[in-house]
N, C-alpha and C positions, 0 to 999 in steps of 0.2 A: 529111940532107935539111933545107932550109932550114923556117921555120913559116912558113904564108903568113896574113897578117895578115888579118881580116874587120872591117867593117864596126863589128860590138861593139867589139873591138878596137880602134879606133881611137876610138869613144866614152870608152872608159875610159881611155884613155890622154890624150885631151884633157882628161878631168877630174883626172886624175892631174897633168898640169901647171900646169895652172891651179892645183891646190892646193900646189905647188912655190914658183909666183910669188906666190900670196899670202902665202907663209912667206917666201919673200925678200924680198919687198918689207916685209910687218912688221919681219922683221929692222933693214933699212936705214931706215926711218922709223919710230922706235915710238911716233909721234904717230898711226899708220895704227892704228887699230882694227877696221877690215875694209877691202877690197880697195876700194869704194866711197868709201870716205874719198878717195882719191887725187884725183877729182872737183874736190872742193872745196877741197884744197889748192893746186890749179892755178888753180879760177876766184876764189875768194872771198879765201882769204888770201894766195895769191901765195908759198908755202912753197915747191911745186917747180915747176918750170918744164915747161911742157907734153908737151917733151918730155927726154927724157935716157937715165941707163945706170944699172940700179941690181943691183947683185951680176952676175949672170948674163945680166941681161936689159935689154935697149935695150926703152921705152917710148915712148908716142906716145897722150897723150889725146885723144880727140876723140866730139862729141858727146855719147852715153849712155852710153861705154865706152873702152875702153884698148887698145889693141894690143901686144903684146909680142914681142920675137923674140929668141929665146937666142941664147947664142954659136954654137949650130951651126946655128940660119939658120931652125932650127921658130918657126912661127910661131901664138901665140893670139890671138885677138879676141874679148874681151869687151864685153856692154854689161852697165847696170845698170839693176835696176824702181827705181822710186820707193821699195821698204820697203829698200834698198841690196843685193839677192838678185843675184848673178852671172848674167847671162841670155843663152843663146847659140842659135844657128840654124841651120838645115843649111847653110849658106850658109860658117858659121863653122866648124863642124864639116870639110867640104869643104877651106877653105883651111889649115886645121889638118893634114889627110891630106896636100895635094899640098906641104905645106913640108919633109915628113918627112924625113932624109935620103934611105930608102927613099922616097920618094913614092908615097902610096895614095891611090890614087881609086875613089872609089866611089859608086854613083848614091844620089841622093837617097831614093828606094824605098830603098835597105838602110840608108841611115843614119836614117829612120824606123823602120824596123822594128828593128835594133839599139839606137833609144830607147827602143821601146817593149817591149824585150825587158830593159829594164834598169830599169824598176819596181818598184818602190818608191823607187830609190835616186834615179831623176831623175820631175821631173812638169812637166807641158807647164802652162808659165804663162800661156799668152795661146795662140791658133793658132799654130802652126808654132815657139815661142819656148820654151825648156826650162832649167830650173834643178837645182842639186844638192839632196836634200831634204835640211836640217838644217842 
């Protein structure tokens, strides 16, 4: 019998990625000392270009965060706070599920309460906006 994915499930698995592309992307720039750096190397010093392809993953800066989509089409969006902390939203969380190969959707109600089931590890930085703690 197949596992059917939940709602947690697909939290942890977004953050699981995320910490993938931040290791790839260090890999490939080791000027990048956290995944926020990437920011600034696209506005200020002009190191990489807003967008491109780094290991695994096609990239796309814009505004407060980053977008990423690996070779097999999942897709993350990240923003970033002001102290450079990884900060994402049901919103992101959502588009993360419906890019899955499997595509998972799931209502907002459970991707709340699957954050909120995942404390300690994550804590709601602003309303509705949640970070990995450490």
């Amino acid at each position: 019998m197949e596992r059917v994915w939940t709602a947690r499930d697909l939290v942890l698995g977004y953050v699981h990625a995320l910490n993938a592309i931040d290791e790839a992307m260090s890999t490939a720039i080791p000027s990048l000392e956290r995944l926020a750096d990437v920011l600034g190397l696209v506005r200020s010093r002009r190191i990489i270009s807003r967008s491109g392809h780094v290991g695994a993953y096609s990239y796309t800066v814009h505004g407060a965060g980053c977008r990423f989509i690996s070779d097999n089409g999942t897709e993350v969006d990240v923003d970033f706070a002001a102290d450079g902390r990884k900060v994402f939203d049901l919103w992101r969380l959502r588009s993360y599920g419906l890019s899955l190969p499997k595509p998972l959707d799931v209502t907002d109600e459970d991707l709340r309460d699957a954050v909120r089931s995942l404390q300690p590890l994550l804590t709601e930085v602003r309303p509705g906006w949640f970070s990995v703690v450490g």
